[in-house]
C-alpha positions, 0 to 999 in steps of 0.5 A: 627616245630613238625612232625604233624605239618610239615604235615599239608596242608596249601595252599600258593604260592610255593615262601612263602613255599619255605622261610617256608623250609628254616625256618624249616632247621635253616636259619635265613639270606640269601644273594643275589641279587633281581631278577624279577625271583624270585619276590614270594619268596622276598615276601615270605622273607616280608611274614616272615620278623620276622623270617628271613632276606633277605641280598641285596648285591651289586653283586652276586660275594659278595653275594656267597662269603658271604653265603660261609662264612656263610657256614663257621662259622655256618656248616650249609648252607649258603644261596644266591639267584640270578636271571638267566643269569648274576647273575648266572654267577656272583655268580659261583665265590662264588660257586666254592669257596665253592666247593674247600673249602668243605663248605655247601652252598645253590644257589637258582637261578631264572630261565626263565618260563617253558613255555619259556624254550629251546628258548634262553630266556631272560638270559637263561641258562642251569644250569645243563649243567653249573654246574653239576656234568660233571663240576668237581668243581662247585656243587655237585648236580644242581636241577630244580625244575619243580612241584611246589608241590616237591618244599620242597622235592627239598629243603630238598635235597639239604640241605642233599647233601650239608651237608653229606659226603664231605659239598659242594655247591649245586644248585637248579633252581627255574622257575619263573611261579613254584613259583608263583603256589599255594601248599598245600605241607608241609615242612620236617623236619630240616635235620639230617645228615647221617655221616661215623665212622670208623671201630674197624679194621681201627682204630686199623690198624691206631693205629698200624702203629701209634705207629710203626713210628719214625717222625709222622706228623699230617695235619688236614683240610678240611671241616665238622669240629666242636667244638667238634670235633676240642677238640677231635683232640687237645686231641689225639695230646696230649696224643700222643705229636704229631706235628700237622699242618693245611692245606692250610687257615685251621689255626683255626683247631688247637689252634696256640699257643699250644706247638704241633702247628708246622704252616701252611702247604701252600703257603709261608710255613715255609721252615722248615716246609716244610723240615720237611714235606719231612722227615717225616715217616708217614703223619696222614691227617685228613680232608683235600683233600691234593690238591696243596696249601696243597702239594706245588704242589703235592711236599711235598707229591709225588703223586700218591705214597708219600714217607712217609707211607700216613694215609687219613680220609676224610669224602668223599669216592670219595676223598680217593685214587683219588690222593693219594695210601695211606696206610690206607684210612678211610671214616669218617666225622671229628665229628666221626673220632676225637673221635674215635682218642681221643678215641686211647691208646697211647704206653707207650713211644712215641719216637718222643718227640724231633721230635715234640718239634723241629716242635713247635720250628721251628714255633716259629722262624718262628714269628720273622722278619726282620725289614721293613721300613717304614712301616712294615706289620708283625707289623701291623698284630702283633698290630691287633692279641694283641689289638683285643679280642682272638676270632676275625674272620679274613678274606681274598681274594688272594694274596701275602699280605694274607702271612703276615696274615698266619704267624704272626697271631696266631689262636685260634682252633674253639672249643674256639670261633668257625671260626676265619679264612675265607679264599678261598682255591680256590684262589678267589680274592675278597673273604675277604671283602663279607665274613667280612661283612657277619661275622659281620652281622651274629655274634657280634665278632670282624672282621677284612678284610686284603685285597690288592689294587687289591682285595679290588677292586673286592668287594669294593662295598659292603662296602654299605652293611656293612653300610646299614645293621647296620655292627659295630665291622668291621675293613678293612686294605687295603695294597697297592702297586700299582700292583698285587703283587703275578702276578708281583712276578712271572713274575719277576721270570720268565720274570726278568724285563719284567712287563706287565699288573701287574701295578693297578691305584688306587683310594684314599681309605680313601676317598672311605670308607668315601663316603660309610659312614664308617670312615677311615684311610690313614698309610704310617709309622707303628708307625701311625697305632696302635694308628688308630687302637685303635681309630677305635676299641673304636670307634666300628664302620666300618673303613678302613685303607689305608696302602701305601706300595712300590710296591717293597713290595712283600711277607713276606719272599722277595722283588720284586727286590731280586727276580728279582735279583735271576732270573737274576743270575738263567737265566744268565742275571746279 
């Protein structure tokens, strides 16, 4: 829409101008769950029905979990309408998910009639009070919008909040009688974000303590990453052969098959890497917050003052220096950062050559796993990365099982087929299975949801919205091991023996897919699943696979009753 165009006044009702918005900033689908709160913007989505499309979820946890992949995949954000009360409540999941993921994302919810509000109305709630800023996780602004007129400045707004400096979630409350209003207000123009560079003298005091180190280590992560801008970090890596590792489930920053990969830098982390970590000299972190995941709680880097020279570019100036006293502090959003980095003359001899090669083949060892019988899940994770297209987007929740995913799969960097891992850095269980529908709702890729017993369960409803919308190239492995495992890992570590509440009763889940329409598969032997698993990829139509494990089946790297035997010896009681 043009600029005149956007400024003509063309009376409807503040729910249609609303959807309007939305089509001007790019949207094309959004998610959530219907509500008699917000009836004239449903209307509104009919209204321009060929223009966008209104995604009817089965609860509003699966709802904001897809939009937040949404957010992901596109770096524009992800759209979810909720009603008041319960679907607020249920949809804050997805939002603090998008708050600790740094991902762009929308929360449109319906609110109680002005004339209503402060009476404890039906499902009523104060939503700034619920998710201000004062909450410190939830959103980065909370909105209500109270003249129907101001509505598309309101949206306008949030798409600028949600976008610039560090991406996040916002929430925007919508009263019911405002929507209904008619207006003559135009919609604004498609949002330009304003974006942080860093200085000439920034750049060079990085390049000089750089050039300086002996055992450099690059963490890229975080939020605000492009195609291009994911090209220009794998340039500067390799023009200065520098080891480079991803954040907590920010795999696909960096292509994991390049000689410079040295792995994931998270839960279940290489010890090697770990080690590595530890003794390097000086830390280049590019985009990530470096929280606990990313940290091994705050370890591997000491806080507040880290034993390694500390190098931070975040796009956010509030995020520099609230954990870490860093050397050198750049604000700059990664599409201007990693130019400016690719930008950087190396020295004529970089002397860490040995260190980065040493780093690559740490990762590479890190591949190989001891066998497991009978049914072994690096296997299975090999078999889904060779027999899928390069470019599938895998997905998951939390848990101990998204360890085998982390590290045998290998990632392309999002400058060759864009987001391929969607994953909550907040921990949310439930997350994979909305946000594999939503990828392959949104996108014609290939997509493949791991998710264990206990968090399938969460969101396994929306199993109907993959098959009501049309879902094709969508694949989800089920393991099961009959307790939640990373719960019962920890208590036999700490309570050796002593197992309370861990324990999951567990329905047949072949047959559950099946009552949802999609095609499924039961595995209890390895050699069973890679011809399933061509099947259901000729197939081209959503199936599940119900992989039957032992629950002493725990992690990657151990069993429950070696870890019980461990804590045994630790505490005394062997």
């Amino acid at each position: 829409m043009t600029k005149q165009a956007s400024t003509q006044a063309v009376s409807r009702l503040a729910g249609h101008a609303l959807v309007e918005a939305l089509i001007e900033q790019g949207v094309t689908d959004a998610f959530g769950v219907p509500g008699e709160s917000y009836l004239a913007v449903l209307d509104g989505f009919h209204e321009h029905r060929e223009r966008i499309r209104f995604i009817a979820c089965r609860q509003e946890g699966g709802a904001a979990f897809m939009a937040e992949a949404q957010g992901k995949l596109s770096g524009q954000p992800g759209i979810c309408f909720v009603t008041r009360g319960p679907g607020a409540t249920n949809a804050s999941i997805g939002l603090h998910t998008a708050f600790q993921d740094s991902t762009p994302m929308i929360l449109f919810i319906g609110q109680v009639a002005s004339d209503q509000r402060d009476r404890e109305a039906f499902q009523e709630v104060d939503y700034r009070q619920m998710f201000g800023p004062g909450t410190l996780g939830m959103a980065k602004w909370v909105g209500e919008v109270h003249d129907a007129e101001r509505l598309p400045e309101y949206v306008a707004r949030a798409f600028h909040t949600a976008l610039q400096g560090r991406p996040g979630p916002v929430v925007l409350v919508l009263p019911e009688d405002m929507l209904t209003k008619e207006i003559s207000a135009p919609v604004l123009p498609r949002v330009r974000v304003a974006e942080a560079a860093p200085s000439p003298a920034a750049l060079a005091e990085l390049r000089e303590r750089l050039a300086a180190a002996k055992r450099p280590f690059v963490i890229a992560g975080g939020g605000g990453w492009t195609p291009d801008s994911v090209a220009a970090l794998q340039r500067f890596a390799e023009a200065w052969q520098l080891p480079v590792g991803c954040a907590f489930r920010f795999q696909d920053l960096f292509d994991n098959a390049h000689p410079l990969y040295a792995g994931d830098v998270g839960i279940g982390i290489n010890p090697s890497l770990a080690q590595r970590v530890k003794d390097a000299d000086l830390i280049l972190a590019i985009g990530p917050r470096l929280g606990e995941m990313t940290t091994g709680g705050y370890t591997l880097l000491q806080a507040p003052l880290p034993d390694q020279d500390l190098i931070h570019i975040h796009a956010g100036a509030e995020e520099l220096g609230r954990v870490y006293a860093a050397e050198l502090m750049i604000n700059a959003s990664m599409r201007c950062a990693a130019p400016a980095l690719a930008a950087l003359a190396p020295p004529a001899e970089c002397r860490w050559t040995d260190w980065t090669q040493a780093a690559h083949a740490d990762y590479e060892a890190n591949l190989v796993a001891q066998p497991v019988a009978p049914l072994d899940m690096a296997e299975v994770v090999k078999s889904l990365s060779s027999l899928l297209p390069e470019g599938t987007v895998f997905t998951n929740g939390a848990g101990n099982y998204s360890g085998w995913l982390h590290r045998f799969h290998r990632y392309s960097g999002l400058h060759r087929h864009g987001r391929t891992q969607l994953a909550p850095t907040s921990g949310a269980m439930g997350y994979g299975l909305p946000a594999a529908v939503a990828a392959s709702l949104l996108q014609s890729r290939w997509v493949v949801n791991i998710a264990g017993d206990g968090d399938f369960l969460m969101n396994g409803q929306e199993l109907a919205t993959a098959t009501g919308y049309g879902a094709r190239k969508l694949l989800c492995v089920v393991v099961d091991n009959g307790t939640y495992g990373t719960i019962r890992m920890h208590q036999e570590r700490e309570y050796p023996g002593r197992v309370s509440g861990s324990d999951l009763y567990n329905p047949d889940f072949a047959a559950l897919a099946q009552a949802y329409g999609w095609a499924s598969h039961r595995i209890e032997k390895t050699e069973d699943f890679e011809p399933a698993l061509r099947a259901a990829i000729a197939q081209e139509r959503p199936t599940l696979f119900h992989l039957r494990l032992s629950s002493d089946v725990s992690t990657s790297r151990s069993t429950l009753s070696a870890i019980r035997d461990a804590a045994r010896q630790r505490l005394g009681q062997a």
